[in-house]
MMTF fields as JSON, N, C-alpha, C and O atoms, coordinates in Angstrom:
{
  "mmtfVersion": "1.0.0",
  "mmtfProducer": "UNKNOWN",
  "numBonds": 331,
  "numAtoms": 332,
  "numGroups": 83,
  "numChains": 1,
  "numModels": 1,
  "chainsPerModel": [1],
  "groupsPerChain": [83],
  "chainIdList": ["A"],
  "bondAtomList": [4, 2, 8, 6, 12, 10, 16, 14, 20, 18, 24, 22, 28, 26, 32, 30, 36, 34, 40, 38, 44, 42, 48, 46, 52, 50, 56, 54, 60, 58, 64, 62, 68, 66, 72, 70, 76, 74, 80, 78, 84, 82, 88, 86, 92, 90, 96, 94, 100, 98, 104, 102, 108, 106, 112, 110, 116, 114, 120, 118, 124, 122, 128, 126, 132, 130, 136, 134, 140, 138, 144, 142, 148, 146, 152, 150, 156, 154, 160, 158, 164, 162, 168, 166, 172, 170, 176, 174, 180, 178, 184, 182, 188, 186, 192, 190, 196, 194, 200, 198, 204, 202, 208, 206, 212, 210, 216, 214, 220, 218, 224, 222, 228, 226, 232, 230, 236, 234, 240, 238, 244, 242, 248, 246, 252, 250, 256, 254, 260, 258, 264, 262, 268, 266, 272, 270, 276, 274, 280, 278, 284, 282, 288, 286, 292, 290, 296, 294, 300, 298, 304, 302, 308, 306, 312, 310, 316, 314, 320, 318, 324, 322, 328, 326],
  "bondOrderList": [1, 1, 1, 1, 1, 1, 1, 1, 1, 1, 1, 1, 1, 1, 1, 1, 1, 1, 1, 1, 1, 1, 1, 1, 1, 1, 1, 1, 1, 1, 1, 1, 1, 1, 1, 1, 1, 1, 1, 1, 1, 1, 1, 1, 1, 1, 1, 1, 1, 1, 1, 1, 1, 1, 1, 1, 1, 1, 1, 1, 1, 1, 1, 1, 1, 1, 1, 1, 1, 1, 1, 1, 1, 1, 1, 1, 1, 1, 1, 1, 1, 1],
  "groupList": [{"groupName": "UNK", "atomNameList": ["N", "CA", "C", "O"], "elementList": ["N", "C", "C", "O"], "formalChargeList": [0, 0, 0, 0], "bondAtomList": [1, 0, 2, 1, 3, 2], "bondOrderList": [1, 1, 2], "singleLetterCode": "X", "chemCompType": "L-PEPTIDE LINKING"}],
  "groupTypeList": [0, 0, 0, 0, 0, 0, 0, 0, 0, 0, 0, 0, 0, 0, 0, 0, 0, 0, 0, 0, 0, 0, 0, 0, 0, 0, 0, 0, 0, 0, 0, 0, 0, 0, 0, 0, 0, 0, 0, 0, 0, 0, 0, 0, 0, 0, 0, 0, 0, 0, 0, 0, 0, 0, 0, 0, 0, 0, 0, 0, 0, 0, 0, 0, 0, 0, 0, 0, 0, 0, 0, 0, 0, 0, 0, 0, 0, 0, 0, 0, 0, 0, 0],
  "groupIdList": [1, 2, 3, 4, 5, 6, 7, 8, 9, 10, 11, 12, 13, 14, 15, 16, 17, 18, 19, 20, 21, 22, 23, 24, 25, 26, 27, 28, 29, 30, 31, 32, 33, 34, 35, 36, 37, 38, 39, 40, 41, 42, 43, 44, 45, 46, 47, 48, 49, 50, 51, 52, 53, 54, 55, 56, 57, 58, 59, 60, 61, 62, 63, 64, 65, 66, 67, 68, 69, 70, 71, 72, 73, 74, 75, 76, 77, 78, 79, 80, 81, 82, 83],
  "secStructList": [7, 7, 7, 1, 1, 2, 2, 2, 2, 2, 2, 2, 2, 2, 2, 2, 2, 2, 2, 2, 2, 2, 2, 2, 2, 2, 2, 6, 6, 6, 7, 7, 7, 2, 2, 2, 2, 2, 2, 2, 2, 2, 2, 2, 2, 2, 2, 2, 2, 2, 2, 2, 2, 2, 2, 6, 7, 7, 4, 4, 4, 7, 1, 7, 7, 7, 7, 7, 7, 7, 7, 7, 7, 7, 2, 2, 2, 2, 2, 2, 2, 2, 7],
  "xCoordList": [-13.236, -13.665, -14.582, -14.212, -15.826, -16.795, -15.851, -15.295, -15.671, -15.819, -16.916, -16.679, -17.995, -19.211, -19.5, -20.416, -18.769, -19.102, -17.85, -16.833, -17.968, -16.769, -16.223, -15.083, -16.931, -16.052, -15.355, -14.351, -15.766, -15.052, -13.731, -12.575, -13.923, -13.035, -11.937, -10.819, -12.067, -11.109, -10.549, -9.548, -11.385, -10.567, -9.912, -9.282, -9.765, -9.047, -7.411, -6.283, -8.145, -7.362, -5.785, -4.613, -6.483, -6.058, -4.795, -3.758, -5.16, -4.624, -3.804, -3.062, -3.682, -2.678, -1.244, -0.055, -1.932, -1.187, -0.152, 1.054, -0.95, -0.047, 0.842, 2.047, 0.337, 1.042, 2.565, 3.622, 2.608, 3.458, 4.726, 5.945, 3.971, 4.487, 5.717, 6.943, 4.857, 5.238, 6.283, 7.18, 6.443, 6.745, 8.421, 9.317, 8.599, 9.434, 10.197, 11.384, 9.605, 10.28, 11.281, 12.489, 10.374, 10.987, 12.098, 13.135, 12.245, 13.82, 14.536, 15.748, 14.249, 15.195, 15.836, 16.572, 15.773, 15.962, 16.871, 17.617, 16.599, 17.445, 18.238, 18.981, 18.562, 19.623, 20.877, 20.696, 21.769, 23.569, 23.735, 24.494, 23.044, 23.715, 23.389, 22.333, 23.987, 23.173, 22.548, 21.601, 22.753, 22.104, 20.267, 19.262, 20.701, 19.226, 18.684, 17.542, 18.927, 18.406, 17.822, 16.838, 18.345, 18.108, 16.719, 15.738, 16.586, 15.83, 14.447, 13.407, 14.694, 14.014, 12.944, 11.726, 13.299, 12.951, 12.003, 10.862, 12.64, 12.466, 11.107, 10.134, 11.019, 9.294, 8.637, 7.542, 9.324, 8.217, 7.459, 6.233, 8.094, 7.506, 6.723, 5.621, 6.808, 5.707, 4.748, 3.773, 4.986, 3.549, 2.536, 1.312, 3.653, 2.888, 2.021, 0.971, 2.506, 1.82, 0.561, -0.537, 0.563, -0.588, -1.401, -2.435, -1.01, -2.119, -2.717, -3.892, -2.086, -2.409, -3.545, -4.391, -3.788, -4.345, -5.785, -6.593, -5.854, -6.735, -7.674, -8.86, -6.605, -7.306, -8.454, -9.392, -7.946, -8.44, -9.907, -10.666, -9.987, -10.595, -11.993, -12.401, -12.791, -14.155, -15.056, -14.88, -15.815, -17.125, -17.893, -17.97, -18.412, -18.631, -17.881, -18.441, -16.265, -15.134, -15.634, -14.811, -16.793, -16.352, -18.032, -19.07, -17.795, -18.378, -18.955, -20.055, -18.195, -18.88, -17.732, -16.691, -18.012, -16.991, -16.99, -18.14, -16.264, -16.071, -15.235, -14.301, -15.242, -14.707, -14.053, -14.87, -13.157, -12.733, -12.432, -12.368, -12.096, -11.512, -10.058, -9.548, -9.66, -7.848, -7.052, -7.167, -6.351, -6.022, -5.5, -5.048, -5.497, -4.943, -3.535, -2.778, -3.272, -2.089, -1.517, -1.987, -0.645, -0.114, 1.865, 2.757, 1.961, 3.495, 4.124, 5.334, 3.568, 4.066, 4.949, 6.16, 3.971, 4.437, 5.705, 6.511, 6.058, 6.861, 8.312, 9.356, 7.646, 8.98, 9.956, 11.186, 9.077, 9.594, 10.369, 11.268, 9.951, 11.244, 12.402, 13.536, 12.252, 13.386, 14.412, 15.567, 14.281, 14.082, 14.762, 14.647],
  "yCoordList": [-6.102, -4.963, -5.448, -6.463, -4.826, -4.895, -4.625, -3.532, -5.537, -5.232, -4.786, -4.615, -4.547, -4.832, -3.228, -3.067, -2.169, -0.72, -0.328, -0.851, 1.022, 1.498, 2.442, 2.876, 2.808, 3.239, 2.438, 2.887, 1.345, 0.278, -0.206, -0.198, -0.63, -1.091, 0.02, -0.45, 1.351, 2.193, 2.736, 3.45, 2.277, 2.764, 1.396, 1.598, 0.649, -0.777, -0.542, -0.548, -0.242, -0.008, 1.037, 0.897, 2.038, 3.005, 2.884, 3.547, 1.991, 1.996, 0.644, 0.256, 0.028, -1.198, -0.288, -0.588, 0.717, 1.61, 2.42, 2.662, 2.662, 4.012, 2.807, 3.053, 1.225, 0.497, 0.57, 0.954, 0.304, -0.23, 1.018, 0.844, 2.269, 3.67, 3.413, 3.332, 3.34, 3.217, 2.015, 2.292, 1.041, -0.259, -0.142, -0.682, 0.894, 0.991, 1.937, 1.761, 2.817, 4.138, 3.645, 3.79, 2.73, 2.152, 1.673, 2.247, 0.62, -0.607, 0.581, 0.369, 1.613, 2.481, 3.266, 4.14, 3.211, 3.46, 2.561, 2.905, 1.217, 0.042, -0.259, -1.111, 0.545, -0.133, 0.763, 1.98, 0.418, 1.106, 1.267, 2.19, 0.371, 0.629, 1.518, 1.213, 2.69, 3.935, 3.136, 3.746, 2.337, 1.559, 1.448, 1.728, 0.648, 0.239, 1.25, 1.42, 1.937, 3.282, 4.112, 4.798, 4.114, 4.946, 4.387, 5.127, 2.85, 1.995, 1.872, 1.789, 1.875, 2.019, 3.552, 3.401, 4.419, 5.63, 5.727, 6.15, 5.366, 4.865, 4.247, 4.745, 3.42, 2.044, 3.058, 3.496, 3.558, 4.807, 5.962, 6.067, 6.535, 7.617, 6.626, 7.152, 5.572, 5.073, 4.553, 4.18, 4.49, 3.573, 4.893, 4.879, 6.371, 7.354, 8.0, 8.598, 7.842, 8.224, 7.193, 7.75, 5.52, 4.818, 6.038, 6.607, 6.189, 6.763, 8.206, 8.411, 9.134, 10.069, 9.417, 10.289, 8.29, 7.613, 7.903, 8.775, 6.953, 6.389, 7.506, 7.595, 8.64, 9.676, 10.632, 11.354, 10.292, 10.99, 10.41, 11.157, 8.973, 8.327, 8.216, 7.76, 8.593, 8.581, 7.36, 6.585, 7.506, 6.216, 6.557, 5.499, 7.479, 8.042, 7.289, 7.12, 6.814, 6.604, 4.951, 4.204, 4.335, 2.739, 2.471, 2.799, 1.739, 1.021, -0.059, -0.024, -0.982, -2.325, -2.773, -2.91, -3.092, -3.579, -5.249, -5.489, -6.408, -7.607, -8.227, -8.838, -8.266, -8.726, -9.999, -10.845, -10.282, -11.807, -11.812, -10.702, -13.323, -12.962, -13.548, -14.411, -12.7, -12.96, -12.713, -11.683, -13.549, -14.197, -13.017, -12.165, -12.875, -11.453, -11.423, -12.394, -10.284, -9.927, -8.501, -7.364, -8.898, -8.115, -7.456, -8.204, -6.437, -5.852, -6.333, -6.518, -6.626, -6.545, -7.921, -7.978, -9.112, -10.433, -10.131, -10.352, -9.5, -9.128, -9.184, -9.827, -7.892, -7.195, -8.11, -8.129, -8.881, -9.827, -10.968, -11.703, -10.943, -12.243, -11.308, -11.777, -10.272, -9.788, -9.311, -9.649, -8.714, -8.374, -9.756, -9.589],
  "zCoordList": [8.148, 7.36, 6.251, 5.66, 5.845, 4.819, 3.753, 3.644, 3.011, 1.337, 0.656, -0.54, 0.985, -0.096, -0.652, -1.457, -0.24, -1.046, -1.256, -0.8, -2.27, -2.888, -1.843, -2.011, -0.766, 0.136, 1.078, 1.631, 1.309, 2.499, 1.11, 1.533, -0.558, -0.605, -1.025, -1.233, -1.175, -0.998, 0.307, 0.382, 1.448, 2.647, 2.834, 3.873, 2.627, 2.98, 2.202, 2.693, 0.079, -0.365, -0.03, -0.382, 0.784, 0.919, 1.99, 2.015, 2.721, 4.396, 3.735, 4.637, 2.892, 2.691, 1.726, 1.621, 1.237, 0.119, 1.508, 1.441, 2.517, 3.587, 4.0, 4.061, 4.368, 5.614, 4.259, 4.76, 3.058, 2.385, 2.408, 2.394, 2.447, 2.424, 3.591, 3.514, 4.568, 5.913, 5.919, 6.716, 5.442, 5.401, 5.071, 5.72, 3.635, 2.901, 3.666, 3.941, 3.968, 5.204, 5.76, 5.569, 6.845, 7.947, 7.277, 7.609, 6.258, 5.934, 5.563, 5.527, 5.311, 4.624, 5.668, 5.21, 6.949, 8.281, 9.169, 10.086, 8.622, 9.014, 8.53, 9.019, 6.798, 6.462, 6.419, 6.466, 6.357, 6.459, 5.227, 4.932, 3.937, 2.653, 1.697, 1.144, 1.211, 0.962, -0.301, -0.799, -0.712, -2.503, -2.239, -2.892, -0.37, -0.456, 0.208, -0.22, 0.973, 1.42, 0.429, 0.705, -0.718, -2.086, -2.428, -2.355, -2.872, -3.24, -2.745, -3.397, -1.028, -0.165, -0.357, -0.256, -0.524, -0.301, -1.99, -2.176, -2.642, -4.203, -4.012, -4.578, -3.413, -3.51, -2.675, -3.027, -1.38, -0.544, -1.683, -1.723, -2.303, -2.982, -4.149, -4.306, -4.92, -5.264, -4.911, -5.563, -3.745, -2.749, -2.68, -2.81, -2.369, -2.11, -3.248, -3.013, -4.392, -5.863, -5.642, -5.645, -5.417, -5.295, -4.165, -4.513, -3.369, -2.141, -2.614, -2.309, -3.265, -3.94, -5.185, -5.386, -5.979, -6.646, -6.068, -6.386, -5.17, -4.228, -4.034, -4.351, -3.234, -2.898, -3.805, -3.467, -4.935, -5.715, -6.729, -7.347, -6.661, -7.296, -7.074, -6.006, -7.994, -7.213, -7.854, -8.795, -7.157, -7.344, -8.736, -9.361, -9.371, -10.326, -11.672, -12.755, -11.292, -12.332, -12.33, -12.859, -11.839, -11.901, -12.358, -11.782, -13.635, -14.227, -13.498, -12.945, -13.522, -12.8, -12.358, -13.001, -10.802, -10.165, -9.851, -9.484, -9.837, -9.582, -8.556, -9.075, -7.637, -6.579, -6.224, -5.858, -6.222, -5.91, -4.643, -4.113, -3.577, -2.769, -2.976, -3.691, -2.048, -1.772, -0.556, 0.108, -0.313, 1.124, 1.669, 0.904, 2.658, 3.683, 3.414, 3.382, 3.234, 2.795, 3.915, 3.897, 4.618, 5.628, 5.185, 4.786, 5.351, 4.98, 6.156, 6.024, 7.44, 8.179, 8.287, 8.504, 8.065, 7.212, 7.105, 8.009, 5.786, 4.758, 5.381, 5.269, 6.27, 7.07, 7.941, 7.899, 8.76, 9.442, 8.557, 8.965, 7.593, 6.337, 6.315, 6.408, 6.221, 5.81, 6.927, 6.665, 7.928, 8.947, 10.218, 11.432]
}
């Protein structure tokens, strides 16, 4: 995926914000313990406030943007440690 415009790095942004949504769903599906089920559902509805963010943010709102790079970062990774 292009980084180099404010629409490639908000659709990137955007779709790492749903996978995490999605991410948190799911363990909260796998687990038996209503604590982390709670918890679980808990990080889902803030992932979803980030994606509501996103959605809303326009190109207009950014001054000057600076880019670094940073190593690929996958939930899916994640899932499988825990998992």
């Amino acid at each position: 995926m292009e980084l180099t415009d404010f629409r490639g790095i908000m659709k990137f942004a955007l779709e790492k914000e749903q996978e995490a949504v999605n991410f948190y769903q799911e363990c909260s599906k796998l687990t038996t313990r209503p604590a982390m089920k709670e918890a679980f559902l808990e990080m889902s509805e803030e992932e979803k406030k980030h994606v509501r963010m996103i959605q809303n943010f326009k190109p207009e709102h950014v001054d000057k943007v600076s880019l670094k790079e940073i190593p690929n970062y996958s939930c899916n990774e994640e899932r499988r440690k825990i998992l």
